[in-house]
C-alpha positions as protocol buffer text, in pm:
chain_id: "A"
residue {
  index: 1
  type: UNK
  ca { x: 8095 y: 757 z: 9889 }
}
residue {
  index: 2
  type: UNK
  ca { x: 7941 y: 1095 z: 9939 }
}
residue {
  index: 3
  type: UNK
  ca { x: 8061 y: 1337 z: 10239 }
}
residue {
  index: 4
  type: UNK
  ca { x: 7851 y: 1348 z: 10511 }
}
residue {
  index: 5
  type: UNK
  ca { x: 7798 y: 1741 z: 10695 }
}
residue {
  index: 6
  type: UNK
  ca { x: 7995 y: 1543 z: 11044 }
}
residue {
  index: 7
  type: UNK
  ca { x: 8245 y: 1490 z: 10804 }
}
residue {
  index: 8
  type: UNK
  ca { x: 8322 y: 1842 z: 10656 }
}
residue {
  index: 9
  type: UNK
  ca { x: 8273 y: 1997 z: 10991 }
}
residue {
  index: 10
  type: UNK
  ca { x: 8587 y: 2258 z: 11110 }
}
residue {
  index: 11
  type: UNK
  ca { x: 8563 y: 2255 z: 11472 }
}
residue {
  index: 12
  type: UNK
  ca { x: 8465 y: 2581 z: 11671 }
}
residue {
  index: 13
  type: UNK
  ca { x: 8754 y: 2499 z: 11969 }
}
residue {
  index: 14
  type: UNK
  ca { x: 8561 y: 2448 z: 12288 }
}
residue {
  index: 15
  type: UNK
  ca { x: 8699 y: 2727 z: 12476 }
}
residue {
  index: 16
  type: UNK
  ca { x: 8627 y: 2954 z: 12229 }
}
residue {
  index: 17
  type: UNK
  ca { x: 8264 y: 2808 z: 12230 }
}
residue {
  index: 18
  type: UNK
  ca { x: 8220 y: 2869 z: 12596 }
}
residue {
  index: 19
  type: UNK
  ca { x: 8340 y: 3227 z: 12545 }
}
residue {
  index: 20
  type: UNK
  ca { x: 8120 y: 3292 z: 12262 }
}
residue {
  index: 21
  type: UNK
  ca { x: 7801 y: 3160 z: 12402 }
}
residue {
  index: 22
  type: UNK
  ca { x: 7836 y: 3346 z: 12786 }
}
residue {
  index: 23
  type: UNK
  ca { x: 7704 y: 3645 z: 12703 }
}
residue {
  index: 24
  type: UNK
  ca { x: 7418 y: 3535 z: 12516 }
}
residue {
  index: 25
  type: UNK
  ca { x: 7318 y: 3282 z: 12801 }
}
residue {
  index: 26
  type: UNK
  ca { x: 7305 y: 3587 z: 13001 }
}
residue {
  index: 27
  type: UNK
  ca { x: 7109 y: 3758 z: 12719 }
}
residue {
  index: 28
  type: UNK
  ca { x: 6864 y: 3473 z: 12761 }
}
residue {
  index: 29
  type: UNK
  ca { x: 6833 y: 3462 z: 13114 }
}
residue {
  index: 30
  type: UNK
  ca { x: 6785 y: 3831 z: 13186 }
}
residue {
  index: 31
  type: UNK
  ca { x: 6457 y: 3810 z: 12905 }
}
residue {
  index: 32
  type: UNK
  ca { x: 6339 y: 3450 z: 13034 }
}
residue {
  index: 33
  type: UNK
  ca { x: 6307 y: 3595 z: 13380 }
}
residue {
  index: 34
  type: UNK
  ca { x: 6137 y: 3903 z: 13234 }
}
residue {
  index: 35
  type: UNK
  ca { x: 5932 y: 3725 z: 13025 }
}
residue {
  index: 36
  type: UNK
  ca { x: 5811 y: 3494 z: 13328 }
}
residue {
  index: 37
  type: UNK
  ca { x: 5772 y: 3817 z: 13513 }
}
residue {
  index: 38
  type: UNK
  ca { x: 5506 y: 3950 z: 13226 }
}
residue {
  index: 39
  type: UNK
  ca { x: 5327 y: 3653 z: 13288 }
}
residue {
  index: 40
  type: UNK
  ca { x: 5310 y: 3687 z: 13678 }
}
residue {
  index: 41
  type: UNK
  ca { x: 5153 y: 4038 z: 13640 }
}
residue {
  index: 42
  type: UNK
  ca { x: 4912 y: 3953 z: 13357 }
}
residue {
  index: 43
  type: UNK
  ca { x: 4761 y: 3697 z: 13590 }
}
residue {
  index: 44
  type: UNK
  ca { x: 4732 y: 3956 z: 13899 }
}
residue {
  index: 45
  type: UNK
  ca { x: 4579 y: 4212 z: 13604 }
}
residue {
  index: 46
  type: UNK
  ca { x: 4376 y: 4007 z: 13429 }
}
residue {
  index: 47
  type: UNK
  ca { x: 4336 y: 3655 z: 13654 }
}
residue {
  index: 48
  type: UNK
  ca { x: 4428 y: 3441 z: 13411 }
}
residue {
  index: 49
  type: UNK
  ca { x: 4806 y: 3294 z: 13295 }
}
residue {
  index: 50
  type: UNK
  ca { x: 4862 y: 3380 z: 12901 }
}
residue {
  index: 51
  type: UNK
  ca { x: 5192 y: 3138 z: 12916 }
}
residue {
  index: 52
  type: UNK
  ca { x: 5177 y: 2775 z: 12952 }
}
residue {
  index: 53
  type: UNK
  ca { x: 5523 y: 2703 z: 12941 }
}
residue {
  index: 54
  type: UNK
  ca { x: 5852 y: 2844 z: 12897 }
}
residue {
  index: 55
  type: UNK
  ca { x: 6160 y: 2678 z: 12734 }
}
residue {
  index: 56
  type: UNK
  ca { x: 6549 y: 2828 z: 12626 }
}
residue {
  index: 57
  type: UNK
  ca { x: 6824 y: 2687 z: 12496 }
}
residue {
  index: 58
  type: UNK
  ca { x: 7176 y: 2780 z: 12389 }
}
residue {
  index: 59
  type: UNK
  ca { x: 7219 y: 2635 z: 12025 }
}
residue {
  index: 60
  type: UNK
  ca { x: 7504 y: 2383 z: 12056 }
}
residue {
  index: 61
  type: UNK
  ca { x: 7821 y: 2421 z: 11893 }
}
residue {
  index: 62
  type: UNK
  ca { x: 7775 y: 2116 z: 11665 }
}
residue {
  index: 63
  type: UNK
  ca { x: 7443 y: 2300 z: 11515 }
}
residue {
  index: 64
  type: UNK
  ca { x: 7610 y: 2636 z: 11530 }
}
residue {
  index: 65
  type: UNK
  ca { x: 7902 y: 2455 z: 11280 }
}
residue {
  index: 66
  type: UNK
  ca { x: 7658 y: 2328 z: 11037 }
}
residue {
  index: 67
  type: UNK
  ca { x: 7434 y: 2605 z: 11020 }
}
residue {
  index: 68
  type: UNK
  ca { x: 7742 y: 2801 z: 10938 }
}
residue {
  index: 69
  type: UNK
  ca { x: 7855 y: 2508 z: 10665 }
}
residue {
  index: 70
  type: UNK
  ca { x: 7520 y: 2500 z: 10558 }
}
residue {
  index: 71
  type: UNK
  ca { x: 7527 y: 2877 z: 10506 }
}
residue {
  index: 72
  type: UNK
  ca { x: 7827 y: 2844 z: 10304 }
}
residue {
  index: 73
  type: UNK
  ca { x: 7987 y: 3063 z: 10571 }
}
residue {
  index: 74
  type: UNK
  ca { x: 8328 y: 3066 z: 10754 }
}
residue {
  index: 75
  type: UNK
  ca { x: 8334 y: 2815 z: 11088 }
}
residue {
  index: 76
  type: UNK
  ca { x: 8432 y: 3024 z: 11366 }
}
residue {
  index: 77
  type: UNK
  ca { x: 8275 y: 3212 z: 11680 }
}
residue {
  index: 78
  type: UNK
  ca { x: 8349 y: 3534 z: 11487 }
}
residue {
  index: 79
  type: UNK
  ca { x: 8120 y: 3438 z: 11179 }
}
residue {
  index: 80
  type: UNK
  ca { x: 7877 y: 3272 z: 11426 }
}
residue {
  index: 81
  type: UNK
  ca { x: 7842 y: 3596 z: 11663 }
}
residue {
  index: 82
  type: UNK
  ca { x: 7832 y: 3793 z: 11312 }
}
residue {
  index: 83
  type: UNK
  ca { x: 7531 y: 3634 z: 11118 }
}
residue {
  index: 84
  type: UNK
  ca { x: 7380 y: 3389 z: 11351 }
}
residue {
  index: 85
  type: UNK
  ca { x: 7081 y: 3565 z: 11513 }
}
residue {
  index: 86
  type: UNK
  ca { x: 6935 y: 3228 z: 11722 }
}
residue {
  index: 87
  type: UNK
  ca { x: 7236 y: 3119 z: 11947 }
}
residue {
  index: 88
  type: UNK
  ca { x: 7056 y: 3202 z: 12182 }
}
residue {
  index: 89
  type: UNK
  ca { x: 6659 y: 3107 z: 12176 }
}
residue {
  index: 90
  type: UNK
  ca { x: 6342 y: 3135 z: 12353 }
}
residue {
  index: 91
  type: UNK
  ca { x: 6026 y: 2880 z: 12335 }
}
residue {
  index: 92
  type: UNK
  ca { x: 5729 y: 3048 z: 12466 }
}
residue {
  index: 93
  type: UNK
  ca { x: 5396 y: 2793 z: 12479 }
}
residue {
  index: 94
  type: UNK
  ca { x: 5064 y: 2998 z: 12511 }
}
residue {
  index: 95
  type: UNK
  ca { x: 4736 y: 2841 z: 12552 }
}
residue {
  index: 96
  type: UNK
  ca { x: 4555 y: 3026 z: 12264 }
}
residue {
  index: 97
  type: UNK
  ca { x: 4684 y: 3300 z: 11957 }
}
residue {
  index: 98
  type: UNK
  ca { x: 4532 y: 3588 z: 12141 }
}
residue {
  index: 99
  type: UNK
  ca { x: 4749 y: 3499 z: 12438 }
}
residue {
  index: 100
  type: UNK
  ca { x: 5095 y: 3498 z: 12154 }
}
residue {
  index: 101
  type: UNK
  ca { x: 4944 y: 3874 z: 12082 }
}
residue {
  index: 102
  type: UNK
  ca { x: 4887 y: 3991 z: 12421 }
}
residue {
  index: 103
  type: UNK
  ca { x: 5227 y: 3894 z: 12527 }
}
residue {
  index: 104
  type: UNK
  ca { x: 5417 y: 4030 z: 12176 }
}
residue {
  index: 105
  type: UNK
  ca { x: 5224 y: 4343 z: 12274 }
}
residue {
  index: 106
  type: UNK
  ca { x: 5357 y: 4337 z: 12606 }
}
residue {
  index: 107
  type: UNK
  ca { x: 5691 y: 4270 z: 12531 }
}
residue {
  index: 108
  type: UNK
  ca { x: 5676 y: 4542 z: 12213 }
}
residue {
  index: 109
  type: UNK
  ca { x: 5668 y: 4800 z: 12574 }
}
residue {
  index: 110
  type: UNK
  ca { x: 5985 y: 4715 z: 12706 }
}
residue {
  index: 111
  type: UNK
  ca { x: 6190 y: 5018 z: 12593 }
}
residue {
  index: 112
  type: UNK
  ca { x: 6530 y: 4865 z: 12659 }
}
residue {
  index: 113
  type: UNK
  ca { x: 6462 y: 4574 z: 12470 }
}
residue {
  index: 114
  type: UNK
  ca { x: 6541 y: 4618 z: 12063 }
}
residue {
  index: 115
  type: UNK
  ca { x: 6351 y: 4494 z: 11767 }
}
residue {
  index: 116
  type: UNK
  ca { x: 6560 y: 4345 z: 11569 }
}
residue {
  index: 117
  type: UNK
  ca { x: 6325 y: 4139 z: 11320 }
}
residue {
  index: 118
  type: UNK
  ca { x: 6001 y: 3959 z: 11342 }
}
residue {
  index: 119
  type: UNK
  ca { x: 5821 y: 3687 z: 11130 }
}
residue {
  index: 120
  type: UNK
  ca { x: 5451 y: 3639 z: 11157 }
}
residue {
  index: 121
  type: UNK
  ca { x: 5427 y: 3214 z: 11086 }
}
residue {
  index: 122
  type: UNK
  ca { x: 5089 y: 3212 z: 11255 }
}
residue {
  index: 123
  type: UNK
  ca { x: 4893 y: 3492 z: 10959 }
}
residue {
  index: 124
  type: UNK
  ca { x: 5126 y: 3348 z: 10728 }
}
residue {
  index: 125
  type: UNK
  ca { x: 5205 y: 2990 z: 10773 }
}
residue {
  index: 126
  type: UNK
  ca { x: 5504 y: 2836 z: 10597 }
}
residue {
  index: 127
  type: UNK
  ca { x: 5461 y: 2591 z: 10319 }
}
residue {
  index: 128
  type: UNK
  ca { x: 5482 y: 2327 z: 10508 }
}
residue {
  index: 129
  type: UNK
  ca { x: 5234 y: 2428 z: 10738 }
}
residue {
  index: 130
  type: UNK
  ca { x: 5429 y: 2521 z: 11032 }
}
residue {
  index: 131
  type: UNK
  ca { x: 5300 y: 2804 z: 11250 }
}
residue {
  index: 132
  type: UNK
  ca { x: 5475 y: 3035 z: 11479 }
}
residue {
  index: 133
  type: UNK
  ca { x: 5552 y: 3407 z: 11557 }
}
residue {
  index: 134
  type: UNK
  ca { x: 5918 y: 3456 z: 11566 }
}
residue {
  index: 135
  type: UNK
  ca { x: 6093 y: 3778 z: 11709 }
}
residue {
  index: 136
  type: UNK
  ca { x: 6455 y: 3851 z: 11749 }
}
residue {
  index: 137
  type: UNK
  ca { x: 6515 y: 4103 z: 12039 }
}
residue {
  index: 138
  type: UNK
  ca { x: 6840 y: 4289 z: 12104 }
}
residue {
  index: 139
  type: UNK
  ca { x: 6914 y: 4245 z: 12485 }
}
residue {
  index: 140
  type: UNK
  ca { x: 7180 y: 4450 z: 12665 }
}
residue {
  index: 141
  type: UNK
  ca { x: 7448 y: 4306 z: 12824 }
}
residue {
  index: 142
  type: UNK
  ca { x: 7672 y: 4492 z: 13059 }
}
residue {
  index: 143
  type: UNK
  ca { x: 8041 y: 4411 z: 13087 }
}
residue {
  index: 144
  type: UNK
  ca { x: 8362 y: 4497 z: 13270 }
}
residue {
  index: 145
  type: UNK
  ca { x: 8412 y: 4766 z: 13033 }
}
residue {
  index: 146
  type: UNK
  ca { x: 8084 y: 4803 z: 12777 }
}
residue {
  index: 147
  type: UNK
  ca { x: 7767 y: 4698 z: 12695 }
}
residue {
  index: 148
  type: UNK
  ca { x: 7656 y: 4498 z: 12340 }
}
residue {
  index: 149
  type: UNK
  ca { x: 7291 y: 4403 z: 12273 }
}
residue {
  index: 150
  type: UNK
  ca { x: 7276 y: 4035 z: 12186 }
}
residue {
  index: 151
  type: UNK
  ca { x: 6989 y: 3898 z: 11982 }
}
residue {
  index: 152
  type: UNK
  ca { x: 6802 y: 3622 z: 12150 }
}
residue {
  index: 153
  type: UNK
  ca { x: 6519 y: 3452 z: 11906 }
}
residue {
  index: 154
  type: UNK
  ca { x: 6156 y: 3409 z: 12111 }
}
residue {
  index: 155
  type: UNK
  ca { x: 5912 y: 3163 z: 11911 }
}
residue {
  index: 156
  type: UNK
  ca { x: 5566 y: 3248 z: 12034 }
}
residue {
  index: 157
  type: UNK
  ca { x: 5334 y: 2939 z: 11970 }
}
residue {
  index: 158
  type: UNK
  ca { x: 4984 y: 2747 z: 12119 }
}
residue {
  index: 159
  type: UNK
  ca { x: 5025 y: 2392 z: 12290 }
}
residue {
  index: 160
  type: UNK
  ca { x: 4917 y: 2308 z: 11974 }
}
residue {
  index: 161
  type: UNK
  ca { x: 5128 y: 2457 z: 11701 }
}
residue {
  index: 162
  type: UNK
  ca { x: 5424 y: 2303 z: 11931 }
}
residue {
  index: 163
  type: UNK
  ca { x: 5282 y: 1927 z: 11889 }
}
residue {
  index: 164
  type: UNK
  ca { x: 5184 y: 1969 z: 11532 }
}
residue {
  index: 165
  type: UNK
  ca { x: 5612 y: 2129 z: 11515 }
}
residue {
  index: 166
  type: UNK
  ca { x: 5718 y: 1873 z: 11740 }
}
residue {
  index: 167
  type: UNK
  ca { x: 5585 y: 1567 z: 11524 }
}
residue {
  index: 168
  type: UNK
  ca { x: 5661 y: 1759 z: 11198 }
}
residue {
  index: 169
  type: UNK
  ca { x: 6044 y: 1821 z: 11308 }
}
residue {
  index: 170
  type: UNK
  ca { x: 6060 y: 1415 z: 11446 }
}
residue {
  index: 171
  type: UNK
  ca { x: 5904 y: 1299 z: 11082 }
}
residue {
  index: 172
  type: UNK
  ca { x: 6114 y: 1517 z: 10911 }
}
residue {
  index: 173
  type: UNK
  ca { x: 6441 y: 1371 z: 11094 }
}
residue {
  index: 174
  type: UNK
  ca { x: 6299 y: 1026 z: 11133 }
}
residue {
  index: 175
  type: UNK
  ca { x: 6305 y: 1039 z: 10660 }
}
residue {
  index: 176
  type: UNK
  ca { x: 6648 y: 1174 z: 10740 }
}
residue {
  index: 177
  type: UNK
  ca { x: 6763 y: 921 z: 10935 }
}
residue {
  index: 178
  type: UNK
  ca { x: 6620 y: 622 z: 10711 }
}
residue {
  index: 179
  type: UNK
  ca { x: 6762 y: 792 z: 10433 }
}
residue {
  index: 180
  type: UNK
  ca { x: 7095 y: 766 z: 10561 }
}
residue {
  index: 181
  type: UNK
  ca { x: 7074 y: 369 z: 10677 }
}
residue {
  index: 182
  type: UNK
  ca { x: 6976 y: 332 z: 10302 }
}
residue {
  index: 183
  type: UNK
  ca { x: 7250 y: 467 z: 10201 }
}
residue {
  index: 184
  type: UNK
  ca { x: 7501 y: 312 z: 10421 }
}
residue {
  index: 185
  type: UNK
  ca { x: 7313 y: -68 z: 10268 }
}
């Protein structure tokens, strides 16, 4: 019988998942209130709201472990912190595309925020059709002692590129999940 990825996982200790994950909850915070805050003043400027909805999340430690295993990389909050760039993520759901550019464009002006990598899914869909803008920013977090930019991932999306990901992502683990009763038989 085959190994399933539960099975091979080396488990991140809990307390050093809560330490890990702290500062880039705060990371996430700070830009999800200053992201809400862009949309507040575009809708003074311009009367209208760009955003229909905005959604974060702190990636688990269970999915941090097998993205790491799956990445053939070392389990631990070190490795995580070092090439994991979406522990912390953003969901922002616009009505229409220009509304994903006027708010990239708008969040492209915040000079303490850092660019760390962007991927344009929306002019260049993936394969399997799913659309998207993704950008990684750098956000500064202050400490006792220091300050370290932590990279929080936004996806930028319409209310419809988030059904048409929703139902793709629920079909894709829904063949997953049959796959592995079938197995089990």
């Amino acid at each position: 019988m085959s190994e399933t990825i539960e099975s091979k996982l080396v488990k991140i200790p809990q307390e050093e998942y809560d330490q890990l994950v702290e500062p880039y909850r705060e990371a996430m915070t700070r830009l999800e209130v200053r992201i809400n805050g862009l949309n507040e003043d575009y809708r003074k400027k311009y009367r209208d709201y760009p955003i229909h909805n905005v959604q974060a999340r702190i990636k688990s430690r269970k999915s941090i472990e097998k993205k790491l295993i799956h990445r053939e990389l070392p389990v631990s909050a070190i490795s995580a912190k070092e090439n994991l760039t979406d522990i912390a993520g953003i969901r922002v759901i616009c009505y229409f595309i220009e509304d994903i550019y006027s708010i990239l464009s708008l969040v492209r002006t915040q000079t303490d925020l850092l660019i760390l990598k962007e991927s344009d899914y929306i002019t260049n869909p993936k394969p399997n059709g799913y659309r998207s803008h993704h950008i990684i920013l750098g956000v500064n977090v202050f400490c006792l002692d220091a300050s370290e930019y932590y990279p929080v991932e936004i996806q930028l999306r319409t209310i419809s590129m988030d059904f048409w990901a929703a139902m793709e992502h629920r079909i894709s683990y829904k063949k997953e999940y049959d796959n592995r009763e079938q197995r089990v038989a």
